[in-house]
N, C-alpha and C positions, 0 to 999 in steps of 0.2 A: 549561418546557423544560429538557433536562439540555445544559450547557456538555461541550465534551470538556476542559476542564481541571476541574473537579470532581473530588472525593476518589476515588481508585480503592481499589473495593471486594476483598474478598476471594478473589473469583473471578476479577478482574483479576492480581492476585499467581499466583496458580496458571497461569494462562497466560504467565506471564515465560518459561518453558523454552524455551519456540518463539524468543527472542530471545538467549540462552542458549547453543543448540545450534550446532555448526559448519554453515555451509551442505549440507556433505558429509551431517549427519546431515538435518537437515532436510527435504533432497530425498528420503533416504530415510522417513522419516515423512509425506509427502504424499502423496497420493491419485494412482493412476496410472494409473486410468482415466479414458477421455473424458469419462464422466458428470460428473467431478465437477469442480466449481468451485473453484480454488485464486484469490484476491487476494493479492498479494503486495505489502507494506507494508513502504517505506526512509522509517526514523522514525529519527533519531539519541537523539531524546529520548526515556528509557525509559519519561519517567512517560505521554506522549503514545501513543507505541506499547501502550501496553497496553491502556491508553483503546481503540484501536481493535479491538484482538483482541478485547479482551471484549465490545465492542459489535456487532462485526460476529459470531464465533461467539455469543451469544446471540439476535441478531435476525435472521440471516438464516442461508440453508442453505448458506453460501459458505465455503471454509475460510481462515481470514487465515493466512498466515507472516509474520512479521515480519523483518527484517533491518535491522542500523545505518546502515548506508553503500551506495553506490553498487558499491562493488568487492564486496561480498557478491551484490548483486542480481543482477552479469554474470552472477558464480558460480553461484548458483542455476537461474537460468536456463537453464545447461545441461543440468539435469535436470528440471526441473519447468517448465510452461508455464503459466499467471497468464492468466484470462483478462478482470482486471482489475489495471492495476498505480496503488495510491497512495503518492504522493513527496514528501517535506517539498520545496521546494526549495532550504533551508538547509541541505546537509550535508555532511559530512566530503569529502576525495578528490576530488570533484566536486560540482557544483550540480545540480539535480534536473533542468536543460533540458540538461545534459550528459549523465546520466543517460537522461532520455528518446530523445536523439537516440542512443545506444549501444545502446540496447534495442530501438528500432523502426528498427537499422539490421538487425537479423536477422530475417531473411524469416518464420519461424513466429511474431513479435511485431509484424509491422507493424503491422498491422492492432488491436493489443490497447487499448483503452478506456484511459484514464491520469486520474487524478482528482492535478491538483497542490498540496499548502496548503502558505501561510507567512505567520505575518502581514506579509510582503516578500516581496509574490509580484514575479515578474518583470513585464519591461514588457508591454504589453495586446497589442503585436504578435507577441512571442515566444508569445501563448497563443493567437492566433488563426492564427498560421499552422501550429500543429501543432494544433488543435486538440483542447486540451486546455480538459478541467474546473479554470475554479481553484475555490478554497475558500479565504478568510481565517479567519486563526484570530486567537481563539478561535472555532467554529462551533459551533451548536444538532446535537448526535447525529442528530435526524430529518431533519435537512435533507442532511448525508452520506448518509445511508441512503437518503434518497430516492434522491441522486444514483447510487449504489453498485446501486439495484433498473434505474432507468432505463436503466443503462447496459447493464445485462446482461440487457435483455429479450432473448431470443431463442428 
């Protein structure tokens, strides 16, 4: 089974841009039709974040955008709608259960899937009553992925 902290490969490095780019561009590089699926990923950690970009665009038809912090996420948000969002909960600005409660205070993200990881994830009650996905890290890539197909059956 591959670790998401394992060596990031070359194709990892090529997808950094997306983490790189100002929100402003970002939104504009995303997909703006209904059709398509954008996840939207608050990774503080660049070597982790990429880990998921290049795992999620290679395995899945879903498009990751990456972002460091919580204050980018609002950002983006305004222009692009994630119809999965994953969130360290260790990060910059705010903590990911800050994070969450800002994002599904706006009506078009109430309802949006949320996948949380940290190896400090928060207490068992703050995950059950918004009902999020936790994920301790380090995690096995197919076990995200599973969670990442599950959630987005529709």
């Amino acid at each position: 089974m591959q670790y998401i902290t394992e060596s990031m490969t070359e194709s990892a490095q090529g997808q950094m841009w997306q983490s790189e780019l100002s929100t402003e561009a970002l939104a504009e590089v995303a997909p703006q039709s209904a059709e398509d699926k954008t996840i939207l990923i608050v990774e503080d950690d660049d070597y982790i974040g990429s880990m998921l970009v290049e795992a999620l665009h290679q395995e899945t038809p879903y498009r990751p955008l990456l972002v460091n912090d919580g204050m980018q996420a609002l950002t983006l948000v305004k222009q692009v709608k994630p119809c999965l969002i994953i969130t360290d909960y260790r990060l910059p600005l705010m903590n990911g259960i800050e994070l969450y409660d800002r994002l599904h205070a706006l009506n078009e993200l109430a309802g949006t899937p949320t996948i949380m990881m940290s190896a400090y994830l928060p207490p068992q009650e703050e995950v059950r009553k918004r009902n999020l996905v936790a994920l301790n890290k380090p995690f096995e890539l197919d076990e995200l992925l599973d969670k990442v197909d599950s959630l987005l059956q529709c």
